[in-house]
N, C-alpha and C positions, 0 to 999 in steps of 0.2 A: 418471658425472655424473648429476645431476638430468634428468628428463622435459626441463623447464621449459628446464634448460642444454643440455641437446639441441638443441632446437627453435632454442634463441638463434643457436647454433651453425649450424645448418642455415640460418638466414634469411641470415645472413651470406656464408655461402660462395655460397649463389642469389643476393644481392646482387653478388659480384664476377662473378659469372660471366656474371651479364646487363649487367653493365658493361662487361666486355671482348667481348660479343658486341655491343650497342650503337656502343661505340667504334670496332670494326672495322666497323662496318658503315656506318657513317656516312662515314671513310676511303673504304671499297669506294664509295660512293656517285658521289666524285669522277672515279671512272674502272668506273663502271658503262659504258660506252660499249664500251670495249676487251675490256671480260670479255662483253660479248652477242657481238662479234665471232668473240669465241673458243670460246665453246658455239657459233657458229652457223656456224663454221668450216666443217665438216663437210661442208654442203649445199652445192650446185655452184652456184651464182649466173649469175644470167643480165641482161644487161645491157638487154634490153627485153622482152616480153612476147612479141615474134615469135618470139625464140628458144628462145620453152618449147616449140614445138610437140613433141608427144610425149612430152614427162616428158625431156628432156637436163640440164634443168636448172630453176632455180624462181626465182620475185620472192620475198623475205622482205617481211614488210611487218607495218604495223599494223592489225587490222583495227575498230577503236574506239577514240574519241578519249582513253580514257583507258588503253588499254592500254601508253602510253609510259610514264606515271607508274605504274602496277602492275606492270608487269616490270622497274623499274627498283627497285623497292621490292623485287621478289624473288631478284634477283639477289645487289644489295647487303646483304641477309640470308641469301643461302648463301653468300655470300665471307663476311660472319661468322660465320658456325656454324663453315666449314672453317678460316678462317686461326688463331681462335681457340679452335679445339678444345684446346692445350695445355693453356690457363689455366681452362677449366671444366671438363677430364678432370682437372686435377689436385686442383681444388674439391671434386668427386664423392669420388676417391680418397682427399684429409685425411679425407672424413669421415667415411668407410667403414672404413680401415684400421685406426686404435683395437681395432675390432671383431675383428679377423683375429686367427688362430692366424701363427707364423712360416712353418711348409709354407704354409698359405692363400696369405700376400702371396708368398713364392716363386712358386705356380702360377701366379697373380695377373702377376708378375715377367713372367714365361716367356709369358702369354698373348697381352700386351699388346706382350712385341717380337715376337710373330711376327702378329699381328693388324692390327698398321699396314700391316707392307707388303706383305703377300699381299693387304689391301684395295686399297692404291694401286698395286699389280701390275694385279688384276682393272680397276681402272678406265681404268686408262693401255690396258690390250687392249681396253676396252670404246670408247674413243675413237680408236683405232686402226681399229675394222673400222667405224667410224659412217658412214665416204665411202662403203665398198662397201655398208652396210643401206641406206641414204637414196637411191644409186640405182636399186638393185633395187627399194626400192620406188616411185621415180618412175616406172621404164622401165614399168609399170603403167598409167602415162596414155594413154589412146586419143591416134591421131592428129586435131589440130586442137583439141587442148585444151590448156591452159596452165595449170601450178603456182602458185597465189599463196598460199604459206604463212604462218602469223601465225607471229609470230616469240617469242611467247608458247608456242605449241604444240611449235615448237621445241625451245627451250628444257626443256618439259615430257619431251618427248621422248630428249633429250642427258641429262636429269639421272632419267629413268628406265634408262636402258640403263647409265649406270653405277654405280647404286644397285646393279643386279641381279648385274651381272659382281661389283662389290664383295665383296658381302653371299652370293655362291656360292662365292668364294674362301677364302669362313671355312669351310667346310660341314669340311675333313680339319681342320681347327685342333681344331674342337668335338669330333671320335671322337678324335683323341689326347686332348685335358682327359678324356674321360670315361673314356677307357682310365688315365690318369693317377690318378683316384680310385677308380677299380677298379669304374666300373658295369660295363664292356664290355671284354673282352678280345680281345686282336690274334689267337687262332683265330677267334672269333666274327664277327667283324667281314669275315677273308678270307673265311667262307660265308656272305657278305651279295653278295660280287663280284659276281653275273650279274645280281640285282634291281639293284642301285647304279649298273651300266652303262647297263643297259637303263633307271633311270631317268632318271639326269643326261640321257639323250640325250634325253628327254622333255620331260627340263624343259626344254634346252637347243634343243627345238624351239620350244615354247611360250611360255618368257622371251623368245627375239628375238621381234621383230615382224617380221620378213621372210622371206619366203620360199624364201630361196634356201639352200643348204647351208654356206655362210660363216659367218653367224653363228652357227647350231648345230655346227659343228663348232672354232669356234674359243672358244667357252664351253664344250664336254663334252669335249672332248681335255684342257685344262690341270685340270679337275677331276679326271678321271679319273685322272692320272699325281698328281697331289696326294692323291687316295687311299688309291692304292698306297703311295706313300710313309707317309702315317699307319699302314696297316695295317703294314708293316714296322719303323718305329718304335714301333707297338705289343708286335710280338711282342718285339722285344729286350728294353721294359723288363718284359713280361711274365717272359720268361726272368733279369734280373737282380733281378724282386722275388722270384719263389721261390729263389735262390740265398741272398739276403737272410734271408728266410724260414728256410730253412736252418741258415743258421746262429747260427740264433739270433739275438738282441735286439742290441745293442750297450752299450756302456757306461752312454752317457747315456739308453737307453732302458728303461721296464718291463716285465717281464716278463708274460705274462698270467695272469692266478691260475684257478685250479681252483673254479668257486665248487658243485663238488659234493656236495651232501652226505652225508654219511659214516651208516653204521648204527646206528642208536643200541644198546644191550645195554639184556636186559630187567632192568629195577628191580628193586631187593635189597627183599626183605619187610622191614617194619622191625620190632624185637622188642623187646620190655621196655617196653611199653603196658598201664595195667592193663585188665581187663577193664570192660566197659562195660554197664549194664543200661538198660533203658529208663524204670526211673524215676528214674535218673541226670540224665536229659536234661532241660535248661532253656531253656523255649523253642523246643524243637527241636536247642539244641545239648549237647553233652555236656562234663562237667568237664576232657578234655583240652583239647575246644576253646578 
């Protein structure tokens, strides 16, 4: 298509997609109440102020008078991003695809089912261990001090720890795609192992924000075994593209051609020219010419 049809195109599909994030968002809006409940689940609630002494538990609260209507607006825009991710991944995807080779959208295929739920794996663990981070980092509070958390920071907090669990659970998805188009191969990647341990465990001190050994080991143990796994998966198809390789192309595939070039033989004198004198020459050129 035209530039011009492109772009028409483009406007259109960002049209639907910020339609169906609007719409659900607006929906989300209705029971914004029950989705704060549930990011802020997590934290141990305490039923008067006496009984934070020591960090046991917290008051959620609001701490500015418009932080109800700002967290209520951000909430109900991450219920729209998430609930309606189908219908604007698939917006992205029409418009994209045209462009692809048929291997392309296969990878494409293959990326996108193991990429959903290795994300909602890592986030479902990442709200999993948020009781035991929230109170190891309370138990933190001196005695005679009391927790009063905004529940904006909360929230900031629940939807940072599971971005990161997320967004680490892709990390083996990405060495297999690259093993897959043949930048990295599954030997290479196994003599990555000691740096790759030694650094998930870094990251995975660093990405929690607690201090306790829970949340680092319950983020670097499932990546590491997810690793493993890629690099294994790499080596086979490593092993079945040289097979491939092997034996040669296939039917519906081409062959590579040889594009080198060949010796040339030296030129035959050419003969039965008459002879040529310099006052022959006209101009510089001569009556053969």
């Amino acid at each position: 298509m035209p530039l011009v049809e492109h772009l028409r195109e483009l406007r259109n599909r960002l049209a639907k997609a910020v339609l169906a994030i609007v719409v659900v968002s607006v929906v989300a809006a209705f029971y914004s109440e029950q989705l704060m409940q549930f990011l802020a689940e997590p934290v141990p609630k305490c039923d008067d102020l006496t009984n934070s002494d020591g960090g046991n538990c917290a008051i959620v609260s609001f701490n500015t008078l418009t932080s109800p209507f700002t967290t209520t607006i951000k909430v109900s825009l991450m219920a729209g991003l998430v609930v309606s991710s189908p219908v604007w991944l698939y917006q992205l995807w029409a418009f994209v695809a045209p462009g692809l080779h048929r291997h392309e959208k296969k990878y494409t295929y293959v990326f996108t089912a193991a990429a959903v739920p290795l994300f909602a794996g890592g986030a479902l663990l990442s709200y999993v261990i948020l009781p035991v981070s929230i109170k190891v980092l309370l138990s933190l509070t001196p005695g005679g001090s009391a927790n009063i958390l905004s529940l904006d920071e909360v929230l900031d907090f629940t939807i940072r720890m599971v971005l990161i669990f997320g967004l680490a659970f892709e990390l083996p998805l990405l060495l297999v795609m690259l093993n897959m188009v043949g930048i990295v191969t599954g030997r290479r990647m196994l003599g990555w192992w000691r740096g790759v341990v030694m650094g998930v465990f870094v990251f995975g001190a660093v990405a929690t924000p607690t201090t306790d050994p829970v949340g680092m080991l319950a983020l670097s143990v499932p990546i590491i075994v997810l690793f493993f796994f890629a690099v294994g998966f790499s080596l086979m198809n490593d092993r079945r593209r040289a097979r491939k390789e092997s034996e040669g192309p296939s039917d519906d595939e081409a062959s590579e051609l040889d594009h080198t070039p060949e010796a040339v033989e030296p030129a035959e004198p050419v003969t039965g020219l008459p002879e040529q004198t310099s006052r022959d020459r006209v101009n510089g050129y001569d009556d053969v010419t």
